[in-house]
DRENBAGU-178453 format. One line per field, with one value per residue (C-alpha): residue in one letter; y, z, x. Coordinates in nm, 2 decimals, padded with zeros to 4 digits. Last residue first. Example, Ala and Ser with C-alpha at 12.3 -4.5 7.8 and 13.67 -1.06 7.14 Angstrom:
// residues 2
rest: (S  A);
v: (-00.11  -00.45);
w: (00.71  00.78);
u: (01.37  01.23);
// end
This chain:
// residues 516
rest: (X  X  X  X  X  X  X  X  X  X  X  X  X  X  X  X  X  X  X  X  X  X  X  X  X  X  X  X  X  X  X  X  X  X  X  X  X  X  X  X  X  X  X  X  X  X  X  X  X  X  X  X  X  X  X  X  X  X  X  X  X  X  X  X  X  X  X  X  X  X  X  X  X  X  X  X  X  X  X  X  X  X  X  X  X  X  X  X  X  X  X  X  X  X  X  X  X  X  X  X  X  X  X  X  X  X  X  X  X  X  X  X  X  X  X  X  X  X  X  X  X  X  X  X  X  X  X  X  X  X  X  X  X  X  X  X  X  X  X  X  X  X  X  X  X  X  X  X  X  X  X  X  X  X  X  X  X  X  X  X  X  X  X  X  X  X  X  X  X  X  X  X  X  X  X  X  X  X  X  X  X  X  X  X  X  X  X  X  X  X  X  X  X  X  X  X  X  X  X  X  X  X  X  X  X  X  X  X  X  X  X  X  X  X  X  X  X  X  X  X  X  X  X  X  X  X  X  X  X  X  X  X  X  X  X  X  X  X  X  X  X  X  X  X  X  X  X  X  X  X  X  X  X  X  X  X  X  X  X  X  X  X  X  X  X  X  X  X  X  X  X  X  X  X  X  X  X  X  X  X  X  X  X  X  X  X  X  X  X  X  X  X  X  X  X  X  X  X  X  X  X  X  X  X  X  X  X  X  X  X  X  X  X  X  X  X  X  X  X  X  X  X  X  X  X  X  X  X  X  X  X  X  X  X  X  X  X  X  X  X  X  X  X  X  X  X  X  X  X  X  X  X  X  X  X  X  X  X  X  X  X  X  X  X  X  X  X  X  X  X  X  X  X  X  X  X  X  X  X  X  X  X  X  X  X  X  X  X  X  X  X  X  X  X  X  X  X  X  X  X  X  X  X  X  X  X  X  X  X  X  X  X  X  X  X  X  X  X  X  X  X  X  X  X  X  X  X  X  X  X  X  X  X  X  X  X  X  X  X  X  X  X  X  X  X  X  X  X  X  X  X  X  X  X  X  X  X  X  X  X  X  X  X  X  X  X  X  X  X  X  X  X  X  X  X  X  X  X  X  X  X  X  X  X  X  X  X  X  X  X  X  X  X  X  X  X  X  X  X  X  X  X  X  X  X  X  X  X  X  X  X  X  X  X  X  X);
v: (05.68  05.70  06.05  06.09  05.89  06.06  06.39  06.50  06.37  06.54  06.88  07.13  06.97  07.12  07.50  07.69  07.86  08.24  08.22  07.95  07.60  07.37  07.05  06.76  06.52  06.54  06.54  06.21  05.94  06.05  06.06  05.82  05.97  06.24  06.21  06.16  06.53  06.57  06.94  06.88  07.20  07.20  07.15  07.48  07.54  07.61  07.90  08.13  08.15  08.37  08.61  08.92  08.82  08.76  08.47  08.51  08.41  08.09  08.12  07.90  08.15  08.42  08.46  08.65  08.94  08.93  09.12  09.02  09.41  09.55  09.37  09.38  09.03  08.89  08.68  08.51  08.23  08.48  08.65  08.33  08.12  08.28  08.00  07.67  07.51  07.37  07.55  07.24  07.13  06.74  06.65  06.63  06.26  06.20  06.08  06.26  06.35  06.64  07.00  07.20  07.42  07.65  07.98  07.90  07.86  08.11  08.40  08.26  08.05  07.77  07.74  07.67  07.38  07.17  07.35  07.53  07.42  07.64  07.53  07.16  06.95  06.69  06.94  07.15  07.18  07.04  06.85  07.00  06.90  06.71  06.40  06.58  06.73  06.41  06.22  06.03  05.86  05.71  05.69  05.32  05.47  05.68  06.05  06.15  06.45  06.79  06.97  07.32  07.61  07.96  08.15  08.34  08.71  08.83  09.10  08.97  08.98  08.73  08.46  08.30  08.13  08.26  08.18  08.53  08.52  08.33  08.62  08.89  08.67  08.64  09.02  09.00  08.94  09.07  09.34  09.46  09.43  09.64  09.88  09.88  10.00  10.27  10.38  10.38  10.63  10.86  10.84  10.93  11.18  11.33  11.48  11.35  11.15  11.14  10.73  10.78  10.99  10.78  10.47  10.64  10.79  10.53  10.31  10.55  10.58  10.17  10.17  10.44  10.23  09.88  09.92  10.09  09.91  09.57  09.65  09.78  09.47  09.37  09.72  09.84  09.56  09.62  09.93  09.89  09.59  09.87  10.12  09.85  09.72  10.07  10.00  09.84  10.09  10.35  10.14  10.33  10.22  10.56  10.70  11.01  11.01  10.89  11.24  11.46  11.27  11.18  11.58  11.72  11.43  11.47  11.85  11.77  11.50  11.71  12.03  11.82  11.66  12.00  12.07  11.82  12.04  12.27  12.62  12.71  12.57  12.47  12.73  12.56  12.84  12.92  12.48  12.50  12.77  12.66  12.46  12.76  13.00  12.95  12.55  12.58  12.77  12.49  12.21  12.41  12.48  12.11  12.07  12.31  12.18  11.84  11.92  12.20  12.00  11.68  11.92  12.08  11.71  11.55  11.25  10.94  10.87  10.93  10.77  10.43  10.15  10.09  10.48  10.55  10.27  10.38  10.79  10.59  10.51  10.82  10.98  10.76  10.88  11.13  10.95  10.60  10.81  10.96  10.68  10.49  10.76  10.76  10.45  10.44  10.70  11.00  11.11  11.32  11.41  11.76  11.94  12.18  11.96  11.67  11.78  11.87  11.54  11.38  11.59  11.54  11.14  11.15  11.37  11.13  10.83  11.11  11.13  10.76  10.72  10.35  10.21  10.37  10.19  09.83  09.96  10.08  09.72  09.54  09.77  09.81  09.53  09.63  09.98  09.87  09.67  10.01  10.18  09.99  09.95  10.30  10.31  10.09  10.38  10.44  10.13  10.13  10.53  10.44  10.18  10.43  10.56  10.17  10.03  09.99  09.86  10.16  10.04  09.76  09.58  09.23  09.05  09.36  09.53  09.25  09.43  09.65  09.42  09.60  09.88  10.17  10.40  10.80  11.03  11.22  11.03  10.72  10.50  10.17  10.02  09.76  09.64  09.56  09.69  10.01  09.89  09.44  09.47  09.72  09.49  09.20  09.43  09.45  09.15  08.92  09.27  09.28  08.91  08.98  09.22  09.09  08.76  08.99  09.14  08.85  08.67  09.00  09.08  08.73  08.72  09.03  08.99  08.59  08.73  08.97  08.72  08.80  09.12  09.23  09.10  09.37  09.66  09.57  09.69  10.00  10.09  09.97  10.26  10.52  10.41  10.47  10.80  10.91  10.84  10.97  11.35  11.53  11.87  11.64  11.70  12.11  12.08  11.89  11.58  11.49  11.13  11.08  11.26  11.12  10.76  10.88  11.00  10.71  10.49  10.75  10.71  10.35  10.34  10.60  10.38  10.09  10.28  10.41  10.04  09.91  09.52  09.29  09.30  08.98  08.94  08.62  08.51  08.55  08.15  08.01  07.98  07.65  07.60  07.32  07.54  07.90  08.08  08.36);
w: (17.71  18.00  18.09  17.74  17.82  18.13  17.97  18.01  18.32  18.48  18.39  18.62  18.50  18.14  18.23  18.09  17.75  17.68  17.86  17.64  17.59  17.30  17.45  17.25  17.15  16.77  16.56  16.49  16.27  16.06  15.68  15.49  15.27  15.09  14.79  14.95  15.05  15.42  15.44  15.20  15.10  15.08  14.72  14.54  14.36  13.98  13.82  13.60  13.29  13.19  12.91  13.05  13.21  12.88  12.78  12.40  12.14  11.93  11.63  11.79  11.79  11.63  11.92  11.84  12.02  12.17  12.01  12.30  12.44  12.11  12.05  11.71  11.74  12.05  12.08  11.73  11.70  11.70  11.35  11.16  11.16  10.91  10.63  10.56  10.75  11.03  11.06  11.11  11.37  11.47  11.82  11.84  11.95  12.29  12.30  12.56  12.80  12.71  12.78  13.07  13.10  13.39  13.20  12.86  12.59  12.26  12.50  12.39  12.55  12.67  12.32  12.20  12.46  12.38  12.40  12.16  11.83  11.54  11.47  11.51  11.85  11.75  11.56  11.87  11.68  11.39  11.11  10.94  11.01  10.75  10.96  11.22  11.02  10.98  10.59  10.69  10.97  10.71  10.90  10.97  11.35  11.24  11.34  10.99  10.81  10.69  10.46  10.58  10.30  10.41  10.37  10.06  10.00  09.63  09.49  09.12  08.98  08.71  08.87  08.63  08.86  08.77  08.53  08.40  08.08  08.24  08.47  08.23  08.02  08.28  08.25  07.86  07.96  08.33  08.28  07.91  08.12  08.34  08.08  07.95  08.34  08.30  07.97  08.14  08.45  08.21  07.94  08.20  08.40  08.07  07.96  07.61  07.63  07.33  07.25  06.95  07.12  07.50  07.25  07.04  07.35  07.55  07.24  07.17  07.56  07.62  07.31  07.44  07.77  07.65  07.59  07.95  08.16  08.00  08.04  08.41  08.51  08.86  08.94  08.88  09.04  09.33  09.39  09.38  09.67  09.86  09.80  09.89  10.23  10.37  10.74  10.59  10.35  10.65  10.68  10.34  10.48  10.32  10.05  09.97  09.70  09.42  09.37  09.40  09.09  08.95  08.90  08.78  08.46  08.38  08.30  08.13  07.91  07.83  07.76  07.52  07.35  07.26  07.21  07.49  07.80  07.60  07.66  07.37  07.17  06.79  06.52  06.28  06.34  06.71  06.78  06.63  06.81  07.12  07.27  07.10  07.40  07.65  07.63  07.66  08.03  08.13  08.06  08.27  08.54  08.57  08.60  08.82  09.02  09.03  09.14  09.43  09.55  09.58  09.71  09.95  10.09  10.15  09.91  10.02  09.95  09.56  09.52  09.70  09.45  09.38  09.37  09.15  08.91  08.92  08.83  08.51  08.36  08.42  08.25  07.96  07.97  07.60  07.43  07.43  07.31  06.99  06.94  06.88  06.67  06.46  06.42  06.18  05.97  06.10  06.44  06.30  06.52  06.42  06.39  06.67  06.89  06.78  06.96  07.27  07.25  07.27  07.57  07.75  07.70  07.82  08.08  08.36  08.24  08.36  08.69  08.76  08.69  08.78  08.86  08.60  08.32  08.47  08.48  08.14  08.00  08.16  08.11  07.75  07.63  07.93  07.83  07.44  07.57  07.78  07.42  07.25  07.54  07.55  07.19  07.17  07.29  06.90  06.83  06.98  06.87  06.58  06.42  06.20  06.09  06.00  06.18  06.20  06.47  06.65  06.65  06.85  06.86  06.83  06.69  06.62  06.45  06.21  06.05  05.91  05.66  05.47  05.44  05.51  05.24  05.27  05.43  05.62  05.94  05.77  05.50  05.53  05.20  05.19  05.52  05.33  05.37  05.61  05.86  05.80  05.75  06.10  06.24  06.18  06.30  06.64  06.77  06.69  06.80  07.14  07.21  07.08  07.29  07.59  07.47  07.42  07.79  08.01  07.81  07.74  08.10  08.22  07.92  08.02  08.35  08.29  08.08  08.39  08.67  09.05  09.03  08.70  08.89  09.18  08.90  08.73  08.99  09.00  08.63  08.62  08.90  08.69  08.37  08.54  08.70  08.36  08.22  08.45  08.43  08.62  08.33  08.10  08.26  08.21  07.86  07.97  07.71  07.82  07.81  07.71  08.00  08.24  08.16  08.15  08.51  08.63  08.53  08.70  09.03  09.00  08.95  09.31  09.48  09.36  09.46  09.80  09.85  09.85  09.73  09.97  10.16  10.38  10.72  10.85  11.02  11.38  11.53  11.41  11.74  11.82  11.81  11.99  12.29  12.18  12.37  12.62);
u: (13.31  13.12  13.16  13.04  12.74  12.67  12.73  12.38  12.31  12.58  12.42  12.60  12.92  12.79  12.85  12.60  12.63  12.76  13.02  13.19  13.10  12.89  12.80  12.95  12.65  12.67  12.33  12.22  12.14  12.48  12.44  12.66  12.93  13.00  12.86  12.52  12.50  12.46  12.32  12.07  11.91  11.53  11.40  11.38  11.07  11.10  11.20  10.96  11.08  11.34  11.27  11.32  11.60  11.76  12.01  12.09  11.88  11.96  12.19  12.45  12.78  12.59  12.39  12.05  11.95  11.59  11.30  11.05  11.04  10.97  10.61  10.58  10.41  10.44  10.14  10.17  09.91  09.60  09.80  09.74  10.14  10.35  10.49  10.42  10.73  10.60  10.22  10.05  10.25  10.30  10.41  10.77  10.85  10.98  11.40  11.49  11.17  10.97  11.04  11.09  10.77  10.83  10.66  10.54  10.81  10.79  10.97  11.33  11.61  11.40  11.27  11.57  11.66  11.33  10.96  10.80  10.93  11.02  11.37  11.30  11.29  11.59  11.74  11.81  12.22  12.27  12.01  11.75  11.40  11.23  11.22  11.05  10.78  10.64  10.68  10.97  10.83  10.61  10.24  10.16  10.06  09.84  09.82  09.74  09.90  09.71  09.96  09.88  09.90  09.96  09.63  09.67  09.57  09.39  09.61  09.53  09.18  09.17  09.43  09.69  09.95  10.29  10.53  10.60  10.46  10.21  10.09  10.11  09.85  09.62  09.57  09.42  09.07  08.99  09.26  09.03  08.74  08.87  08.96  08.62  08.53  08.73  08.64  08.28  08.41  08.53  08.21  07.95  08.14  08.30  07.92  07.84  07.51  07.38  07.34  07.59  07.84  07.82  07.94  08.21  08.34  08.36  08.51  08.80  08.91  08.89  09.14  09.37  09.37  09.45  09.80  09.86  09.62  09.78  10.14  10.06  09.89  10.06  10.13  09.74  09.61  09.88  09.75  09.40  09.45  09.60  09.35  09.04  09.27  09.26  09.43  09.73  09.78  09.85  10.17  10.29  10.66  10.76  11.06  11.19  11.49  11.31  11.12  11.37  11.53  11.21  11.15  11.52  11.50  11.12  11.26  11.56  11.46  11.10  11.30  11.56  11.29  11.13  10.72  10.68  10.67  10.41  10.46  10.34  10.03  10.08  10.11  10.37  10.63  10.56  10.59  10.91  11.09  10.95  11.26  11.49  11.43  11.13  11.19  11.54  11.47  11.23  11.47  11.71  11.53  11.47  11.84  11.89  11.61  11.73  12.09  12.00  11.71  11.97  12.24  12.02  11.88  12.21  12.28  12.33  11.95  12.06  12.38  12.19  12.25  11.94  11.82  12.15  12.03  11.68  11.86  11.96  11.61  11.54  11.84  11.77  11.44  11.49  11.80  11.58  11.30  11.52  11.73  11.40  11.28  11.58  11.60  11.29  11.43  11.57  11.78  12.07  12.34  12.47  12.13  12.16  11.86  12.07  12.38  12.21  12.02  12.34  12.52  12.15  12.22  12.59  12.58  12.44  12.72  12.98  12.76  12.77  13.12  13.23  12.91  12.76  12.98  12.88  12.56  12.52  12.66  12.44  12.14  12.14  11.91  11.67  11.71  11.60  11.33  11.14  11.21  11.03  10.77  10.71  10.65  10.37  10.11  10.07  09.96  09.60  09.51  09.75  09.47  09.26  09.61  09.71  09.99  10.37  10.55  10.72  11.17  11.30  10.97  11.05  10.74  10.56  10.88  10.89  10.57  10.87  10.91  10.60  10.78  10.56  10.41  10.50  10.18  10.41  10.27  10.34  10.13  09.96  09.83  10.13  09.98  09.67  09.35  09.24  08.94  08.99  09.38  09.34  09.15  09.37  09.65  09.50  09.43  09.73  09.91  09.81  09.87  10.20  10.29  10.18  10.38  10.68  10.71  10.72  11.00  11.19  11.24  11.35  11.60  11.76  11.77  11.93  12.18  12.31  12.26  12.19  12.35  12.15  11.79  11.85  11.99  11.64  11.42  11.57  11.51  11.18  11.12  11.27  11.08  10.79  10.88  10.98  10.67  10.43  10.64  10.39  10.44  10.26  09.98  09.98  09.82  09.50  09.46  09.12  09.14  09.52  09.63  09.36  09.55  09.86  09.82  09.62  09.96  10.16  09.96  10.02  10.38  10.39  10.18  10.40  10.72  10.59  10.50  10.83  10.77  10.95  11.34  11.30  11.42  11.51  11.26  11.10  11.08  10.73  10.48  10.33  10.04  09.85  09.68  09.73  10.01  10.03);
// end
């Protein structure tokens, strides 16, 4: 059944979208860091957030790398720099106005920073330097140091991936190996950066082998077999040498983060179990107010995350002075700061990235219709039919209900034949704009109307299913016209044989041909 004065857009082409399974699973990681850094529960860590985030911005860039290497790499740094800087017009002003000068600032060993190391907030390939009242807000900035420094590398490791892809594996856990002995020193401001980049490398890698399918072409016993060895092993440093450190200066044990090779290994063996399954998250569909949460929290991930530590410090500063310390009044209120951190700084994702601004993104469009007068001293150009493309059922349109494509496919009504050659296509609002509304598409997921295409004209093949309804057959004409005149009467020689009388007992009968 059709809608009177619709006409049905032909299925398209398919189009690989967002996976939700990797948004939910970005947004549960972005809650993660966020409860971490609330009430800094010990066993947290041991969800490894930030390797499943750098994972999943690791398969995303493989797609943009084939289209165009530079243009990856520029793309990336264009959308995440004028975050950054936003951030920082902000926050080192307060931090002049709390502490002084940036020639005041001092390091975690209490040693005076450079002041040319304020470069770093322009192009942060090392931790911009701030104020110690200011390294609640700062201090997050390391994750998108070292998120630049894999874009930057990316070309180059994925040309060396594809080649080797488990050699290119080793490498970082071979490096942080040697530095853990001593031999490869990781000081100075490089160091650190070395030091993260060295640490989610393999995450960051195990997004290339989910792009480019290593992982789901994996059987499941080897994939448990490789991640949990390799987790095991993380875990196993961290009971010998990993918490050598942390006995000596009295911190807690058993701390996934007391060794950078444990926390490498460990975040390592969990995303790569982790990355191989995958869901259509259909059951989205049905809770629109998770699914809208979800893409909030993937379409402002830079601003949740550098935001956050600041939304933490004010809830608590506020619920401290008013008396009120219980977590299930200051929780849900750092929360809500955070919001109004997305609702101020948000847009600012979406212009770094050339997009409309919207405060609240995940809002859903109504394809646009481009109302056109039925006047007669309309352009012909401006009608749908001018802008259909030219070849084969052109002069109907790709999407049109009627013609000699629609005859082929379940869009035409039963025994409708089309218009006369040369009758204009009557004007469709949903030509070109998209998915017609969900009343305009009868047959919708409906597995008995997917019809195969034929690759020799790109219309569906002949299906009996999909035949209309014939037409009613004229009575056969006996006497066709190409064949001559047709005779007045039947012929008037009497059939014999003993099964008909004899005609001599009927002279009347064959008077005339006794006649003749």
């Amino acid at each position: 059944m059709l809608v009177s004065g619709i006409a049905v857009a032909p299925k398209a082409a398919a189009v690989k979208g967002r996976d939700r399974y990797l948004d939910t699973l970005r947004a549960v990681a972005i809650i993660r860091v966020v409860t971490y850094h609330a009430f800094g529960f010990a066993w947290f860590p041991w969800f490894p957030a930030m390797g499943i985030m750098f994972a999943l911005a690791g398969t995303l860039m493989v797609r943009s790398i084939d289209k165009s290497p530079l243009q990856a790499v520029k793309n990336r740094y264009r959308r995440l720099l004028p975050v950054v800087w936003a951030f920082g017009a902000i926050w080192i002003p307060l931090m002049i106005w709390h502490d002084g000068a940036p020639s005041y600032w001092v390091d975690a060993d209490g040693d005076p920073i450079p002041v040319w190391q304020l470069v770093f907030w322009l192009l942060p390939v090392s931790d911009p330097p701030g104020s110690e009242w200011g390294e609640t807000a700062w201090g997050v900035l390391w994750y998108l140091k070292t998120y630049l420094w894999f874009v930057a590398l990316s070309p180059l490791l994925l040309k060396a991936f594809r080649k080797a892809p488990w050699v290119v594996f080793a490498v970082p856990f071979a490096l942080l190996v040697l530095a853990e002995f001593g031999i490869l020193p990781l000081e100075d401001w490089w160091g650190s950066a070395l030091n993260d980049v060295l640490v989610y490398l393999g995450c960051w890698l195990i997004g290339f082998a989910h792009a480019e399918g290593i992982i789901k072409r994996l059987p499941l016993p080897a994939l448990f077999a490789i991640g949990g060895a390799v987790a095991l092993a993380g875990i196993a440093w961290l009971a010998g040498p990993g918490n050598a450190q942390a006995l000596e200066e009295g911190q807690q044990t058993w701390f996934v983060e007391n060794s950078s090779l444990t926390l490498a290994l460990y975040s390592f063996g969990v995303v790569f179990i982790l990355m191989r399954y995958s869901s259509r998250m259909e059951w989205l569909q049905r809770h629109r107010v998770i699914d809208r949460i979800i893409t909030i929290f993937n379409s402002r991930a830079v601003t949740i995350y550098l935001w956050h530590n600041a939304a933490l410090a004010l809830a608590l500063g506020f619920t401290d002075r008013i008396g009120l310390y219980p977590w299930y009044v200051w929780f849900p209120l750092a929360w809500a700061l955070i919001g109004v951190a997305v609702l101020l700084f948000g847009w600012i994702e979406d212009v770094a990235a050339r997009r409309k601004p919207e405060l609240v993104p995940g809002k859903t469009r109504a394809p646009a219709i481009s109302v056109q007068p039925s006047s007669p001293t309309t352009p012909e150009s401006a009608s749908p039919v001018a802008a259909a493309p030219a070849g084969p059922g052109a002069r109907y349109g790709p999407d049109a209900s009627y013609g000699p494509r629609a005859r082929h496919g379940s869009e035409a009504p039963n025994g409708q034949t089309g218009p006369p050659h040369g009758a204009e296509r009557p004007y469709d609002p949903y030509a070109g704009a998209g998915q017609p509304p969900r009343h305009a598409r009868p047959y919708r997921r409906d597995p008995r109307y997917d019809v195969p295409q034929d690759p020799a004209y790109g219309v569906p093949q002949h299906d009996p299913r999909h035949r209309p309804a014939p037409p009613p057959r004229a009575p056969r004409n006996p006497y066709p016209p190409e064949y001559g005149a047709v005779p007045r009467s039947r012929p008037t020689e009497p059939r014999r044989g003993p099964d008909y009388p004899d005609p001599d007992d009927y002279p009347d009968r064959n008077r005339n041909r006794t006649q003749r």
